[in-house]
Residue, then its C-alpha position, 0 to 999 in steps of 0.5 A: x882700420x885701426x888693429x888694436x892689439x890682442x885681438x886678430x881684425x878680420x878684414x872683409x870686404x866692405x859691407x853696405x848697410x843691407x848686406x849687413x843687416x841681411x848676413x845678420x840673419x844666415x843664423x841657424x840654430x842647432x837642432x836637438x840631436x835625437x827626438x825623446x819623450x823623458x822626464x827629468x829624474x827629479x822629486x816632482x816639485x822639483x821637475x814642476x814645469x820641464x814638462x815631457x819633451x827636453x829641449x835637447x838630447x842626444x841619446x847616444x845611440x848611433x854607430x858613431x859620436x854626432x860630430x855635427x852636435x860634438x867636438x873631441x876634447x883632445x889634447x897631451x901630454x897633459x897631467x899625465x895623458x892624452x885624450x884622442x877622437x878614436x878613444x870615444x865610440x859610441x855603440x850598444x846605445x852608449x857613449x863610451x870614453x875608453x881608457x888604455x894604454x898604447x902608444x900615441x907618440x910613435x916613441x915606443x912607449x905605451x901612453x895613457x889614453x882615454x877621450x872626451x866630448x864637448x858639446x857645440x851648443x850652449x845651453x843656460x838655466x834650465x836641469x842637465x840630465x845624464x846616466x852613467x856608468x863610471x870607470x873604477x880601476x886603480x889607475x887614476x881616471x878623472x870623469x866628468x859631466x859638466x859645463x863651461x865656456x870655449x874660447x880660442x886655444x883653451x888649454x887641456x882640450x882645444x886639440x880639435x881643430x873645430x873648435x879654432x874653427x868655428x871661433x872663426x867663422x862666428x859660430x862661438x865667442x872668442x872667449x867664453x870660459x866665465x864660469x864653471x858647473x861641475x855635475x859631478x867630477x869622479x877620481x877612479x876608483x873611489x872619489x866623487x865631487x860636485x860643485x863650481x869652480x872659477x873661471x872668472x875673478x871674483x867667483x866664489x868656489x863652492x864644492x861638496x868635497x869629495x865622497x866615496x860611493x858608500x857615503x853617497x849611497x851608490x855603486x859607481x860601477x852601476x848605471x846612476x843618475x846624475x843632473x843638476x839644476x841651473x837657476x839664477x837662484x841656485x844649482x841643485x846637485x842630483x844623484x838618483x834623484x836625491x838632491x845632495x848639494x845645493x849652492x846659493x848662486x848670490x853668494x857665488x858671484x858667478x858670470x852667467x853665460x850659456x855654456x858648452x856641456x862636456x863629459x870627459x874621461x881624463x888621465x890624471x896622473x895615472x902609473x903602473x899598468x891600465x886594466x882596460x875599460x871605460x866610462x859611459x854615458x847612455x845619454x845627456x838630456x835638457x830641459x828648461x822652462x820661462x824663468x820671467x826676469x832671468x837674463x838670458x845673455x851672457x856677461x850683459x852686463x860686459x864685467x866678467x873679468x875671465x882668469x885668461x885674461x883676453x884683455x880688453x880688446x875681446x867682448x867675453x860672451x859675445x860674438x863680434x863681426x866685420x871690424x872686429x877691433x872696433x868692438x871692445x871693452x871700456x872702463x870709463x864709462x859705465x852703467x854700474x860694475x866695472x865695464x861696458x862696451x864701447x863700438x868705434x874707430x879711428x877709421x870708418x868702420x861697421x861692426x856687430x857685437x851679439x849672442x845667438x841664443x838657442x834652446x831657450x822656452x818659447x813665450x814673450x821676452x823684453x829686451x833693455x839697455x843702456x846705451x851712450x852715442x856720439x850720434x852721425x852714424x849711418x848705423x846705430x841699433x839694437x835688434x832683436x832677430x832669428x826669434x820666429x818673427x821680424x826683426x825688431x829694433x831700436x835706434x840709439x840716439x845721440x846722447x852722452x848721458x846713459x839713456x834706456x831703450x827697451x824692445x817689448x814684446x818679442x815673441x819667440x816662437x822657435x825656441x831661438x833668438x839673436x841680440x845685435x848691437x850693430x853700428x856703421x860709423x866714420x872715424x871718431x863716431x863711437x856707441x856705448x852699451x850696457x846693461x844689456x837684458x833679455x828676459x822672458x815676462 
């Protein structure tokens, strides 16, 4: 096996064709942290269709943060702090991100502290709810409610050791930092921002510019609503249920891909003394609902260029399995932007490149692509697996022109689903795919 640089091969023993396919299928969607009945705080056309039941929540009401459904965000020094696992506490039915001063370094010296928590489910379009309470002391305290992707070593908050883990294991992409949705971002003691930010090149950054809670109409120190909804269309921009920013999604250029939802409570910068508090949650809520031709697989389309540059050895969105260096990007043949996948090798070699998707609506979906292939492979198929049903797939034949293959009607029953290109070749055999959509009708 031929190890390209800038991706780390894990070498395993070699599969057969059924032991593949069948440790395709040991994926096991995460379940929702608590069980609740809630409707999103939202104008009523605007909550059409989310019905009564989130997908996901998690309320915030245990003893101790869930580290099943939560990683830390630890890391520091970094802008002038640190975030620890013990500055997050979870009691009195809140999350609790507490702010400090002590010693962390053994040095003598108090540092700044606080914490923060990241979410080990992804979650796509649908509205992300929460109701917080924030901290407003003098020494700068920048709290977050906001998603974005994981990848390997992320910089700022890949301090527990989990999350390198489970990047390992399969259970998260090597790269998934593609874009950024900010619910709000709060500067103690007066300052809050909502909007995007760019994770991926191209992305077009798009803020309402930072308010104070006069201008928006609320106490920060009280306990307020915050959401935003997530279309393909559009993110809408909640507090209360009043909507504040709306930004047009076309015009932002962004890369889709379900996302990690964090909420933070980062030092920035802070000085002098810290009167002791903290920022808390009382709960983070989900819903979605069919959106019929919305694409529910990250970077389909494999053109997401993400600012930290993983090169083009790592497939950003995806997970990759087995040989993982006989997964990559190419640029030379492409259905339409810029990039398209490409499995092969200059020695045998069987590899799977593919997205879990979790918490998405229940209902019909059709899968389609565009796929290239040099044709003599044991293997060479998409499928559609872990929906509730059989496993449905699709050969990809012999052809150096793209050609379109389609896997209609999958009935997903339990609000889950895998996409798997998988390929089992000998050296010089390759595939190609692009294009690749799954979408409910």
């Amino acid at each position: 096996m031929v190890t390209r640089p800038g991706k780390k091969s894990v070498v395993r023993p070699a599969l057969s064709i059924a032991a593949l396919l069948l440790s395709l299928v040991a994926f096991s969607p995460t379940q929702a942290a608590t069980a609740v009945t809630a409707t999103p705080v939202l104008p009523a056309d605007a909550a059409a269709g989310y019905g009564s039941t989130p997908a996901y929540a998690d309320e915030f009401d245990g003893t101790a943060l869930d580290t099943n459904a939560w990683y830390h965000r630890i890391t520091g020094p970094y802008t002038g702090g640190y975030m620890t696992a013990d500055s997050v506490t979870e009691s009195n039915g809140a999350l609790h991100l507490n702010f400090a001063q002590r010693d962390v370094t053994g040095d003598g010296n108090a540092d700044y502290v606080s914490g923060g928590v990241i979410s080990k489910q992804r979650f796509g379009y649908g509205y992300y709810e929460t109701r917080a309470k924030l901290y407003t002391g003098t020494s700068p305290l920048h709290t977050s409610f906001w998603s974005m992707g994981l990848r390997r070593d992320i910089g700022g908050a890949g301090g527990d050791p989990a999350i390198n883990q489970d990047i390992t294991d399969g259970k998260s992409p090597e790269n998934n930092q593609l874009f950024e949705i900010d619910g709000f971002e709060a500067d103690s003691p007066d300052g809050l921002d909502m909007g995007n930010a760019v994770q991926s090149q191209g992305t077009v950054r798009q803020r309402m510019g930072a308010k104070n809670a006069a201008q928006l109409g609320i106490d920060f120190a009280d306990w307020n609503v915050y959401g935003y909804e997530y279309t393909p269309a559009t993110t809408k921009f909640y507090i209360n249920g009043q909507l504040k920013l709306t930004i047009d999604n076309a015009a932002t250029n962004y890369q889709f891909n379900p996302m990690n939802l964090w909420l933070t409570a980062l030092p920035y910068y802070p000085s002098g003394t810290v009167v002791p508090g903290s920022s808390d949650f009382d709960y983070f809520r989900y819903w979605n609902k069919p959106i019929a031709g919305a694409n529910l697989l990250g970077n389909g389309s494999f053109d997401a260029l993400p600012t930290s540059n993983p090169g083009s050895q790592i497939v950003p969105g995806w997970l990759e399995s087995y040989d993982t260096s006989a997964s990559s990007i190419a640029s030379d043949q492409v259905v339409n932007g810029t990039r398209s996948l490409r499995q092969g090798s200059s020695s045998s070699y069987t590899v799977s490149t593919k997205q879990n998707l979790t918490d998405i609506p229940n209902g019909t979906y059709t899968l389609t692509a565009k796929v290239q292939s040099s044709g003599g492979q044991s293997q060479a198929v998409v499928r559609v697996l872990n929906h509730g049903g059989s496993e449905l797939s699709v050969p990809v034949p012999a052809t150096s022109t793209w050609t379109d293959i389609t896997i209609p009607n999958v009935n997903v029953t339990n609000h889950a689903a895998t996409v798997a290109i998988t390929s089992v070749g000998s050296a010089g055999q390759w595939l190609r795919a692009d294009a690749v959509s799954f979408s409910h009708n």
